[in-house]
MARMINU-473138 format. One record per residue (C-alpha): x, y, z; chain; residue in one letter. Coordinates in nm, 3 decimals, padded with zeros to 5 digits. Layout:
<vexnus>
VEXNU       px       py       pz  mol  type
VEXNU        X        Y        Z    A     A
...
</vexnus>
This chain:
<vexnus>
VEXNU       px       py       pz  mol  type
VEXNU   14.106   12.665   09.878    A     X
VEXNU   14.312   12.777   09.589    A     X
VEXNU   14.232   13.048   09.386    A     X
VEXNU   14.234   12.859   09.054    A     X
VEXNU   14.014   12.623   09.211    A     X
VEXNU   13.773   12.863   09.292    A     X
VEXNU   13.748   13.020   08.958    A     X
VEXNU   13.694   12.703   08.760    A     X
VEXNU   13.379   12.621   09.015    A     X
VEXNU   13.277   12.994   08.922    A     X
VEXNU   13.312   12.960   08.557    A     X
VEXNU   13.118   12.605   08.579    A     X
VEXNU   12.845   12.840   08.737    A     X
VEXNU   12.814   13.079   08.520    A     X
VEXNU   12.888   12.903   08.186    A     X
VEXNU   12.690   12.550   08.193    A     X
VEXNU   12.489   12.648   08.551    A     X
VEXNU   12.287   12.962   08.397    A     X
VEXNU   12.469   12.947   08.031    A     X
VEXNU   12.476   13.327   08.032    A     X
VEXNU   12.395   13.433   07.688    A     X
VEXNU   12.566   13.776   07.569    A     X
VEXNU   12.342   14.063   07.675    A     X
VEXNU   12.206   13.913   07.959    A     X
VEXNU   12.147   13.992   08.265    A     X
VEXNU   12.243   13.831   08.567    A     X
VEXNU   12.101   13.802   08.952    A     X
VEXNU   12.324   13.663   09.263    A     X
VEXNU   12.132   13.622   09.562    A     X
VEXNU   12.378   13.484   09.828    A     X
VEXNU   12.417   13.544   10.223    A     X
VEXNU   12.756   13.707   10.342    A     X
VEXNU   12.953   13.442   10.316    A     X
VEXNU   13.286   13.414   10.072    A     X
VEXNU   13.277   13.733   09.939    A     X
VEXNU   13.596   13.676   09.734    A     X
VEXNU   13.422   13.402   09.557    A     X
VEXNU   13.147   13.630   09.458    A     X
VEXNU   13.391   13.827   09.335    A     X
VEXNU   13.527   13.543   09.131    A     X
VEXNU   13.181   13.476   09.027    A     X
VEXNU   13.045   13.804   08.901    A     X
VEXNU   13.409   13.856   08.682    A     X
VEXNU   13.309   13.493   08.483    A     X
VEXNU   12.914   13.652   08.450    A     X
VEXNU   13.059   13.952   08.288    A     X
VEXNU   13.351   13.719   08.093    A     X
VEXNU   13.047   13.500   08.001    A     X
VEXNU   12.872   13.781   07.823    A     X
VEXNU   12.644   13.919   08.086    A     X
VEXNU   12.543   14.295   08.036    A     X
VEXNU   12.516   14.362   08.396    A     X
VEXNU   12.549   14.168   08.717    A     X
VEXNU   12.355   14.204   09.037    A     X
VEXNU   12.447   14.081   09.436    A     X
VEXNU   12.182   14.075   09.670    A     X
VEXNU   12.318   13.966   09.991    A     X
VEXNU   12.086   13.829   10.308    A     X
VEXNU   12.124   13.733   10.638    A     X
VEXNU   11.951   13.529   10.867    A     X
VEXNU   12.033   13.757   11.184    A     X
VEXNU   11.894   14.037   11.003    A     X
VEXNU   11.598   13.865   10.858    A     X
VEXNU   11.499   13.781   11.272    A     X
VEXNU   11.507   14.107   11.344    A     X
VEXNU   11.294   14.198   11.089    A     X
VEXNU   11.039   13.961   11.171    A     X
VEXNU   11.039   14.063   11.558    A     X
VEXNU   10.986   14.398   11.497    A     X
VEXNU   10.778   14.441   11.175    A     X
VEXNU   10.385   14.386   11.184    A     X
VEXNU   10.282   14.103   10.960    A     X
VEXNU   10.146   14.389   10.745    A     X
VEXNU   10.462   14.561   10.700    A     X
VEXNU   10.638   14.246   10.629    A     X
VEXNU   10.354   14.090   10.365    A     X
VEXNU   10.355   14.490   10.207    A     X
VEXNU   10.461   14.420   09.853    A     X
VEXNU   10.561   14.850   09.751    A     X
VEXNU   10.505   14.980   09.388    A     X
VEXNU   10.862   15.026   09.362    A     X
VEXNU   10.888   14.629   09.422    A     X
VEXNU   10.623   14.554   09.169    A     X
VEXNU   10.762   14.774   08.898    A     X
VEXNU   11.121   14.550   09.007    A     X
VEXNU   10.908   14.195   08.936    A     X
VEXNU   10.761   14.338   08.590    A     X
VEXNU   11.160   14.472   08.487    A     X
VEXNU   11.247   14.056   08.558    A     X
VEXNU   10.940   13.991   08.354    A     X
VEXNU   11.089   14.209   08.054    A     X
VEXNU   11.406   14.111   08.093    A     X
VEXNU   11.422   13.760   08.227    A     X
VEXNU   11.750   13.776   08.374    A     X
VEXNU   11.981   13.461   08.489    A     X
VEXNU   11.918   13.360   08.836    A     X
VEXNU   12.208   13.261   09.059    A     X
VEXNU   12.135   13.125   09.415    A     X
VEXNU   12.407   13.049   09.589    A     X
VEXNU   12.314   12.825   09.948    A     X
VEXNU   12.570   12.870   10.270    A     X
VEXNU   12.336   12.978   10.547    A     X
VEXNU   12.318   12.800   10.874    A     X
VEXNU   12.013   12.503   10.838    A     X
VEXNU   11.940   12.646   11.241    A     X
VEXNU   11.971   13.017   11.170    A     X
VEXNU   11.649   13.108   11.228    A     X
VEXNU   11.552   12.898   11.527    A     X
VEXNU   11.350   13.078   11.747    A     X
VEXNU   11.168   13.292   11.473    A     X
VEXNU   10.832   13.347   11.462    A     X
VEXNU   10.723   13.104   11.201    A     X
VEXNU   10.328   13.172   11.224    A     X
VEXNU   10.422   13.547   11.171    A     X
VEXNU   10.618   13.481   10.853    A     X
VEXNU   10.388   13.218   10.749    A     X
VEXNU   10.113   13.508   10.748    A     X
VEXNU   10.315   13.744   10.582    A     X
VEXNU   10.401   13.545   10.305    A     X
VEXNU   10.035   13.417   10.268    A     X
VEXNU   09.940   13.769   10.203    A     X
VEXNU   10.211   13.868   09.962    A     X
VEXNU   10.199   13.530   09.721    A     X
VEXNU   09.907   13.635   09.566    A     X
VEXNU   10.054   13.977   09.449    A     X
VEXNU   10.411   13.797   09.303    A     X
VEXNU   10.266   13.513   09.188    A     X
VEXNU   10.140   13.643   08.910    A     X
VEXNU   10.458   13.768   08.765    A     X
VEXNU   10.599   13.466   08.873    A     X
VEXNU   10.370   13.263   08.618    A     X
VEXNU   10.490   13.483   08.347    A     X
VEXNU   10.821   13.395   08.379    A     X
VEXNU   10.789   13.029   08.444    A     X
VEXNU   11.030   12.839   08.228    A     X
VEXNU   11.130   13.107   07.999    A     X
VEXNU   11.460   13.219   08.244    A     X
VEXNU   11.796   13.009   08.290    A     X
VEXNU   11.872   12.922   08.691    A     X
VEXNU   12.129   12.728   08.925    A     X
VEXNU   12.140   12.692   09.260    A     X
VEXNU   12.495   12.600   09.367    A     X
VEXNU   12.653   12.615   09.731    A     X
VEXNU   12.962   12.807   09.907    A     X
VEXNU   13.056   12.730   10.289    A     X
VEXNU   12.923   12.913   10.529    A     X
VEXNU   13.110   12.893   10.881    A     X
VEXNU   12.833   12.819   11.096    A     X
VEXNU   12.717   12.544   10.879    A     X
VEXNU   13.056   12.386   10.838    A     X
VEXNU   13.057   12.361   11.186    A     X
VEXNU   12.766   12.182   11.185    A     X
VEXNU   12.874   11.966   10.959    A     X
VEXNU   13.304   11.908   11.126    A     X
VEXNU   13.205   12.042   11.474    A     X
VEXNU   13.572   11.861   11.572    A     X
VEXNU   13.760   12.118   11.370    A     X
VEXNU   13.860   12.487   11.408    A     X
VEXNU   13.633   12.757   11.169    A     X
VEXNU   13.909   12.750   10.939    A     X
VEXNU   13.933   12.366   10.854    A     X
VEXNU   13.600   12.341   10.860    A     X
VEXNU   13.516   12.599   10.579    A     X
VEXNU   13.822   12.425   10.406    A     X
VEXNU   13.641   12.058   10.449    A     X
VEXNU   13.305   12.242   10.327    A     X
VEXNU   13.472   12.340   10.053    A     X
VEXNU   13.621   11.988   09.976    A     X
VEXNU   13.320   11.829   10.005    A     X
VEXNU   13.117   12.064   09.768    A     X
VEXNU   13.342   12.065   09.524    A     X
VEXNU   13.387   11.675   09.500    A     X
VEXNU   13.001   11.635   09.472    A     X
VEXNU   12.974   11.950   09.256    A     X
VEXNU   13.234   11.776   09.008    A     X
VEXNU   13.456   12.025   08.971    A     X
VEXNU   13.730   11.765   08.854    A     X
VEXNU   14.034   11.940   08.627    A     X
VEXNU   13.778   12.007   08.365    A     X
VEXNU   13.430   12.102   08.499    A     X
VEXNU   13.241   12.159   08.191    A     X
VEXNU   13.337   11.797   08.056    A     X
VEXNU   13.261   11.656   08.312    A     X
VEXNU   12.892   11.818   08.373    A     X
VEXNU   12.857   11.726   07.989    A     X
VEXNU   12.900   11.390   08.039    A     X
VEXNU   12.719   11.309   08.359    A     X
VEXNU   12.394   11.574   08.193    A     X
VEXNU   12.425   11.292   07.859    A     X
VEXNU   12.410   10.977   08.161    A     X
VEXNU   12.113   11.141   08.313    A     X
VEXNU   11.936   11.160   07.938    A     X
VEXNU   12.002   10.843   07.933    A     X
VEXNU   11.811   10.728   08.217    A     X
VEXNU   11.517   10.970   08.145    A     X
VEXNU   11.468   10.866   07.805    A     X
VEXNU   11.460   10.471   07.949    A     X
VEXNU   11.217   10.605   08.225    A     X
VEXNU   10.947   10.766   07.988    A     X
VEXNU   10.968   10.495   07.728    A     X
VEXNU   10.794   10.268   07.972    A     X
VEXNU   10.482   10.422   07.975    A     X
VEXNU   10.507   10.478   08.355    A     X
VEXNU   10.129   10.500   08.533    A     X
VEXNU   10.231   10.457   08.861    A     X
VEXNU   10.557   10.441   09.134    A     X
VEXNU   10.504   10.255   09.418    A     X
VEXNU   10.730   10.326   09.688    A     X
VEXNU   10.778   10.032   09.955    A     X
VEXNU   11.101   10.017   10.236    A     X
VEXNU   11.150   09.815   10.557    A     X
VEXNU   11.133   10.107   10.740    A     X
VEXNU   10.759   10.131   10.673    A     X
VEXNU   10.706   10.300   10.363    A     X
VEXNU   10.440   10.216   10.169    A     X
VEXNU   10.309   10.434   09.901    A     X
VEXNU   10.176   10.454   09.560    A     X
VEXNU   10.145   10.778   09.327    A     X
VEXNU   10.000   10.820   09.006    A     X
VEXNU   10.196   10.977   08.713    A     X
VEXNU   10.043   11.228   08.441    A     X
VEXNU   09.955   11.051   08.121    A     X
VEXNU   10.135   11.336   07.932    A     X
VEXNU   10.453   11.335   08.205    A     X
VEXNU   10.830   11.274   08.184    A     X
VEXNU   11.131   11.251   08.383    A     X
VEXNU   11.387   11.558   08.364    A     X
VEXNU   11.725   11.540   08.488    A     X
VEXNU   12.033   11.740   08.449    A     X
VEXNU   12.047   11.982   08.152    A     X
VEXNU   11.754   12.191   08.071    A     X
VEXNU   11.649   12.382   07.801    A     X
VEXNU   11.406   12.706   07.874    A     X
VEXNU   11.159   12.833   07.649    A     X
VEXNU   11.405   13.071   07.491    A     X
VEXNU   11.628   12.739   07.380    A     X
VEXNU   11.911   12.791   07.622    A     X
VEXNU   12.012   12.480   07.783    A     X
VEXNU   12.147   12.515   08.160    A     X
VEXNU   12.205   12.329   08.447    A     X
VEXNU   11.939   12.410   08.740    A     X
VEXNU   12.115   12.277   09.018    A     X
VEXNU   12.464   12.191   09.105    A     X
VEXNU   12.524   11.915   09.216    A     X
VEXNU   12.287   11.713   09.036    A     X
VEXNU   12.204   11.369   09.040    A     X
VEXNU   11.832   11.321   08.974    A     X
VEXNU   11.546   11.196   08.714    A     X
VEXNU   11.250   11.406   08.825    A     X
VEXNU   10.881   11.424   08.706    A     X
VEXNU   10.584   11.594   08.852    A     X
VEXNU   10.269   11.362   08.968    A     X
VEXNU   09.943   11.377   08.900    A     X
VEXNU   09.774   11.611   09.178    A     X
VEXNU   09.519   11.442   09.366    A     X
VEXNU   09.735   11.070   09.286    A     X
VEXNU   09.878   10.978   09.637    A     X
VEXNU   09.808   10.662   09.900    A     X
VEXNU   09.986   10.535   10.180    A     X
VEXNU   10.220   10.585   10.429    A     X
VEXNU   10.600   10.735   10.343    A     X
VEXNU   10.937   10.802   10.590    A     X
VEXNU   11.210   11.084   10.564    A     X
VEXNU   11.532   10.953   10.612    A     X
VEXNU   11.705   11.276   10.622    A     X
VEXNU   11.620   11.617   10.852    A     X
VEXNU   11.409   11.902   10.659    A     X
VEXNU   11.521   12.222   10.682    A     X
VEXNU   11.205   12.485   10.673    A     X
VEXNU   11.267   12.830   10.747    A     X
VEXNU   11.577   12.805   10.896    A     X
VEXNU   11.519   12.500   11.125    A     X
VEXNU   11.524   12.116   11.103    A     X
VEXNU   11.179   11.883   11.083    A     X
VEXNU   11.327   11.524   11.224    A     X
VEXNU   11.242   11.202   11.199    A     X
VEXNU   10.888   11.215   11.011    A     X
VEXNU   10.653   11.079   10.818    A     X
VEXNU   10.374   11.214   10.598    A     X
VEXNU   10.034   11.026   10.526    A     X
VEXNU   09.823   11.063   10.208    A     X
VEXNU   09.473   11.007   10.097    A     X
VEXNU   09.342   11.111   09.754    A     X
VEXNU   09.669   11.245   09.707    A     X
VEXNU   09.701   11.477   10.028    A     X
VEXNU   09.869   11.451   10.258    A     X
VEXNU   09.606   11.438   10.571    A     X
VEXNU   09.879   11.306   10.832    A     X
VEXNU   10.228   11.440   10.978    A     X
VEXNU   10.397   11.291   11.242    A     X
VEXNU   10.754   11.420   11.339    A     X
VEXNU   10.991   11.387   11.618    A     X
VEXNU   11.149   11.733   11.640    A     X
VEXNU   10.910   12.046   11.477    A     X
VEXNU   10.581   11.878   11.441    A     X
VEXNU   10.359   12.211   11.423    A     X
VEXNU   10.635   12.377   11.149    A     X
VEXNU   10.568   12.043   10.942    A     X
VEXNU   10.194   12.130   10.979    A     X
VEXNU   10.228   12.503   10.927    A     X
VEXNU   10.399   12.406   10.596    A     X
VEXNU   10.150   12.164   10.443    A     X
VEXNU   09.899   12.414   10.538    A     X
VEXNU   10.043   12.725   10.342    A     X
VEXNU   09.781   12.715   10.091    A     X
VEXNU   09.529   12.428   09.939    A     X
VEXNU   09.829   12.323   09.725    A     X
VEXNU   10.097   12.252   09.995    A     X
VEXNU   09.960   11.906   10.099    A     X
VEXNU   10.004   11.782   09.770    A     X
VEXNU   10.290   11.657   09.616    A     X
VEXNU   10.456   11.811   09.302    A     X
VEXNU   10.765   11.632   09.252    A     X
VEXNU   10.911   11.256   09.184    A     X
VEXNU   11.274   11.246   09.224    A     X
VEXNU   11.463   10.920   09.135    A     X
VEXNU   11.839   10.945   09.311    A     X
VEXNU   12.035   10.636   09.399    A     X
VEXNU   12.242   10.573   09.723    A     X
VEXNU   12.564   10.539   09.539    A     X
VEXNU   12.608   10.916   09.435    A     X
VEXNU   12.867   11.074   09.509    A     X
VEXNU   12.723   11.306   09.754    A     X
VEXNU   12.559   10.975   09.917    A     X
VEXNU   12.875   10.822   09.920    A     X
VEXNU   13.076   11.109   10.103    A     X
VEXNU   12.887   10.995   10.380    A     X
VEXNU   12.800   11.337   10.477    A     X
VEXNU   12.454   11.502   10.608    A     X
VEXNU   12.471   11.798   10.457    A     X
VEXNU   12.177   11.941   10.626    A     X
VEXNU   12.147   12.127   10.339    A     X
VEXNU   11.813   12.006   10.102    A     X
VEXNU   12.015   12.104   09.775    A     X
VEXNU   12.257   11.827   09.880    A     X
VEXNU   12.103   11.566   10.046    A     X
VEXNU   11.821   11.544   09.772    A     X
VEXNU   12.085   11.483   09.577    A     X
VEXNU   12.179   11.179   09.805    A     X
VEXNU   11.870   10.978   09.833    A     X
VEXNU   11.514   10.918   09.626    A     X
VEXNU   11.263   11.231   09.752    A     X
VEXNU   10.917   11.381   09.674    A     X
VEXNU   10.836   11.731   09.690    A     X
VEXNU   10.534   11.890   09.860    A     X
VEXNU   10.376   12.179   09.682    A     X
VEXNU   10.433   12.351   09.339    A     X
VEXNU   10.506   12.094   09.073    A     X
VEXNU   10.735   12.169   08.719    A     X
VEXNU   10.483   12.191   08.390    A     X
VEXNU   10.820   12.157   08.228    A     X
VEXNU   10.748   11.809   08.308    A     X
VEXNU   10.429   11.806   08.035    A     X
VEXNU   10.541   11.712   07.706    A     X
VEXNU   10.458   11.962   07.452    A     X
VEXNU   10.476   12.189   07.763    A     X
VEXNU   10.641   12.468   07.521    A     X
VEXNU   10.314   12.484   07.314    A     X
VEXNU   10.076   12.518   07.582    A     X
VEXNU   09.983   12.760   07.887    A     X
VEXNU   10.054   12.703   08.267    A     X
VEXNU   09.716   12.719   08.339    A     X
VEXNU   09.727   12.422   08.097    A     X
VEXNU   09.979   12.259   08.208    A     X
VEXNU   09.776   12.303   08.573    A     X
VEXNU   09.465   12.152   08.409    A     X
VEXNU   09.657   11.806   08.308    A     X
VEXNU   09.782   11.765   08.697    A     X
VEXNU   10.055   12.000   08.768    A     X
VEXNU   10.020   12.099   09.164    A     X
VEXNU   10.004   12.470   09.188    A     X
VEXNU   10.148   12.613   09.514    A     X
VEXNU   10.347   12.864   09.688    A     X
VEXNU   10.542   12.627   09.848    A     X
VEXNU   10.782   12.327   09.658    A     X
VEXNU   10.960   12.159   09.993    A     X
VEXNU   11.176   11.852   09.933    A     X
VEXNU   11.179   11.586   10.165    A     X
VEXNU   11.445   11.276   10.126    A     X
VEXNU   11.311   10.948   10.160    A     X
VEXNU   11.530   10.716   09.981    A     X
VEXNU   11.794   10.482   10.179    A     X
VEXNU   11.950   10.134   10.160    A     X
VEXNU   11.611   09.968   10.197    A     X
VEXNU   11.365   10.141   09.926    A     X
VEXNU   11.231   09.955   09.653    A     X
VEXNU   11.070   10.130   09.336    A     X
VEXNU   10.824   09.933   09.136    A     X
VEXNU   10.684   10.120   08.835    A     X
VEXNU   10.303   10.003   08.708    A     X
VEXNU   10.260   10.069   08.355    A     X
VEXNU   09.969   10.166   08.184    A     X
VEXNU   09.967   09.821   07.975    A     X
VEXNU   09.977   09.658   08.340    A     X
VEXNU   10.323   09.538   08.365    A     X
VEXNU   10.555   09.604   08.658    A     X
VEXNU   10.897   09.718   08.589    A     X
VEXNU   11.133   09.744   08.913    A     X
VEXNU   11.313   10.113   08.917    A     X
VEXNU   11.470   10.088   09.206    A     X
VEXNU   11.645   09.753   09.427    A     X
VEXNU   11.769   09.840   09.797    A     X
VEXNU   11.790   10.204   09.678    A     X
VEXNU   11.981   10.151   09.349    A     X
VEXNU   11.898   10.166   09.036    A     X
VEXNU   11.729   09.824   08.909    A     X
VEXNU   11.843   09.890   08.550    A     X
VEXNU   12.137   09.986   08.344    A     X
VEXNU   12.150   10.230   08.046    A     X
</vexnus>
């Protein structure tokens, strides 16, 4: 991929991804994968304005050897020097960049009760410096290719062309046209758009229903709205939380969930694919999983904690995107959410409140936000799914038509 190329996806990131404000600082966490492109990457941070820019690299070979040989108490041990870490992020809120290229089966074969243990016992010591830096931080998760999940995705090509395809086909659905930042201006303004139409209805709430045997209805937060695209965080810096992008999202009310719904696409959890499930709810949990391939990692992961059964995120995404439309399975949950209608299980966005910048997340919690240390998307949207929306003057309003949008803005 050519240089130039390369640079103007890199700007894109670091300019209307985390909008690095002068001063800042800035946070890569990326596996070992294209490290001239991090290169690229941190020189636009630091042409952006950032003070100081930080790589932390993973990867996944490492991380199994670290779970075979550490005790769950070694791995769940969060140290002082870690802690004092979380409270500088807390000071300083610095721009998160996560960029996604590892292998969806790169951890197959781990032990996934061991980690699920370990990270049981270490949520309760982050999460509370977590919750003071919800909302107030800019973030983007964006992709690079990573040669084992190229393959994956053009196993008839050599290494080579496949990283070059991968590369193709994130850039096309990442619109990095010949000017990026126009272009992510006006597709954040179309989004608006579409959010704005979506919360003037009054929305009470969606009811799912596709051929395929969906068949669910969940309730929306009185005080809830749709997000999409552009953000704005609590310091009033707008940025672009994932690229690509192609959703209106809200979070549900917890506790707001019945029926029966289908994934259309695999899950990756952990490093390996769920296939070919469904998920059940009553009283908003879900109390049923059924799945083809991974059945007990789909139960360990609704079973995390008491929040990970419920859902905390609505995502409206019609099959004519242009990730959908690239006809690729990505394999790869930044992407394909971006390619079909999804809900989330787990932690839900009190972003989504309105008037969520005058009160608390505890608050925000109290109104209906799902708390949890999980947040795992699940697509569900195909040619088939119908959206209704109830509203809370009883009328029904169709959202979605054979998995397109039902409405114009």
């Amino acid at each position: 991929m050519k240089i130039t190329v390369l640079r103007s996806y890199a700007r894109l990131i670091a300019r209307s991804g985390v909008n690095i404000q002068k001063g800042q600082e800035v946070l890569i966490f990326c596996d070992l994968d294209q490290p001239k492109f991090i290169e690229l990457l941190v020189d636009e941070c630091y042409k952006a304005g950032a003070k100081k820019v930080k790589v932390e690299f993973s990867y996944q070979p490492l991380e199994k050897l670290h779970v075979r040989h550490q005790t769950v108490t070694t791995l769940a041990k969060v140290e002082e020097w870690e802690k004092t870490r979380l409270q500088h992020y807390v000071d300083e809120l610095p721009c998160r960049i996560y960029l996604e290229s590892e292998d969806p089966d790169g951890l197959k074969g781990i032990n996934q009760e061991k980690i699920a243990k370990a990270d049981q016992k270490s949520w309760p010591i982050v999460k509370p410096y977590w919750d003071k830096m919800e909302n107030k931080y800019q973030w983007c998760v964006a992709a690079i290719p990573g040669a084992a999940w190229a393959k994956k995705l053009f196993s008839g090509f050599s290494k080579g062309q496949a990283i070059e395809k991968l590369w193709e086909a994130i850039l096309f659905t990442s619109r990095v046209t010949d000017d990026p930042l126009a272009s992510w201006d006006e597709h954040d303004k179309n989004l608006a758009a579409r959010c704005n139409y979506l919360n003037s209805l009054g929305i009470a709430e969606l009811h799912y229903h596709g051929d395929n045997g969906t068949d669910l209805t969940v309730g929306m937060i009185p005080e809830g709205m749709f997000l999409g695209g552009l953000e704005t965080s609590l310091k009033g810096i707008s940025f672009n939380p994932n690229i690509p992008s192609e959703e209106c999202y809200t979070s549900p009310m917890r506790g707001k969930a019945e029926g029966i719904v289908y994934a259309t696409k695999p899950l990756s959890y952990n490093g390996e694919l769920i296939e070919n499930f469904s998920v059940r709810f009553e009283n908003g949990k879900a109390v049923e999983v059924k799945a083809e391939k991974n059945q007990a990692l789909l139960e360990q992961m609704i079973s995390m904690d008491e929040g990970a059964a419920y859902l905390g995120e609505c995502a409206l995404v019609p099959v004519n995107s242009p990730i959908s439309e690239s006809g690729l399975l990505f394999y790869n949950t930044l992407f394909d959410e971006n390619a079909a209608c999804h809900l989330a299980l787990g932690m839900g966005f009190t972003n989504t409140i309105r008037g969520f910048e005058d009160k608390t997340v505890e608050e925000c919690r109290e109104m209906g936000i799902n708390d949890s240390m999980e947040h795992n998307d699940f697509m569900i949207g195909y040619e088939g799914l119908d959206i209704d929306a109830i509203t809370r003057d009883g009328k029904t309003v169709p959202i979605f038509r054979r998995g397109k949008w039902a409405f114009e803005v």
